[in-house]
C-alpha positions in Angstrom: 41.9 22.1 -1.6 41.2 21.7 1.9 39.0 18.5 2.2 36.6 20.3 5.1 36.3 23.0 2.8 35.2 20.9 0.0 32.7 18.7 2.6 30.8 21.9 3.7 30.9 23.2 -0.1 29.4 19.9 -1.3 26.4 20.1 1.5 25.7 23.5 0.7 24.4 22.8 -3.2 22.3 19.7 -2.5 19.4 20.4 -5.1 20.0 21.8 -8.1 17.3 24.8 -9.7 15.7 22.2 -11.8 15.5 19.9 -8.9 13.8 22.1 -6.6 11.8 23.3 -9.4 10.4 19.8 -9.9 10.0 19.4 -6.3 7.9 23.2 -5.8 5.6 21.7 -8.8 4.7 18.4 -6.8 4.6 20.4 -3.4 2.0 22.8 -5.3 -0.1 20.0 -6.5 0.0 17.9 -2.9 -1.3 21.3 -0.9 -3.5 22.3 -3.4 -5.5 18.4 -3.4 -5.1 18.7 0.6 -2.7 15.5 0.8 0.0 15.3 3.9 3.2 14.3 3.1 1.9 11.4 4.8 -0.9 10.4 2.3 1.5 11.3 -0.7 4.3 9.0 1.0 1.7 6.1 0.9 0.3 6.8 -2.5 4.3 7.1 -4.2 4.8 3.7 -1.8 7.4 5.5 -0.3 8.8 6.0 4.0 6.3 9.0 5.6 9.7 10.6 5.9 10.9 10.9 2.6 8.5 13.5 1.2 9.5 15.9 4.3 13.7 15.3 3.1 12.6 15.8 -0.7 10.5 19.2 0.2 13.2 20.5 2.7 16.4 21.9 1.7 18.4 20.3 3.8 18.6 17.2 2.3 20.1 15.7 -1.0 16.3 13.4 -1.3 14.6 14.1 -4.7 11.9 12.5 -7.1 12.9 10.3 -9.6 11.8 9.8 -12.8 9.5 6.7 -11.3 8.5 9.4 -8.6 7.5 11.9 -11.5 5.5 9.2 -13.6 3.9 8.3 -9.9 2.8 12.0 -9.5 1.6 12.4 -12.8 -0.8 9.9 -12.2 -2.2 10.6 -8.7 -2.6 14.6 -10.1 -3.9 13.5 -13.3 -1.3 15.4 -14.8 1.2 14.6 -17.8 4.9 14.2 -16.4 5.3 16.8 -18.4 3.6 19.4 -16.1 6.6 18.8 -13.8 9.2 20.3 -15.9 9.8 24.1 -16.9 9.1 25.2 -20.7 12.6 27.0 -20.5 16.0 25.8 -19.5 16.6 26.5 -15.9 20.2 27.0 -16.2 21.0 29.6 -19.3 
């Protein structure tokens, strides 16, 4: 396989479904208590930038399970909440 093929193949899938579904549920939460990426960044003690890579598709930056315990408790939420009641991929 042609190397350049696989390169622009590899950037094309950069978040998975259950990936972007956990990062649509935190987007939700932040816009609906008014926070900029900015606040959130501060509150998750993370750069101002990386909420703006996690929430765009272009780039590979997601929550991690530290991030997802983080949110939980600045939503008052259970981790839980984050996660689809179904399987994403069936």
């Amino acid at each position: 396989m042609d190397l350049s093929l696989f390169s622009y193949v590899a950037k094309q899938v950069l978040k998975s479904e259950i990936e972007m579904f956990v990062i649509s549920k935190a987007k939700a939460l932040r816009e609906q208590a008014n926070f900029s990426q900015s606040e959130l960044a501060v509150m998750l003690d993370v750069s101002n930038g990386f909420i703006g890579q996690v929430e765009s598709p272009n780039y590979p930056s997601k929550y991690n399970l530290d991030h997802i315990d983080k949110l939980s408790v600045i939503f008052k939420c259970s981790p839980k909440d984050f996660l689809p009641e179904s399987n994403v991929n069936k």
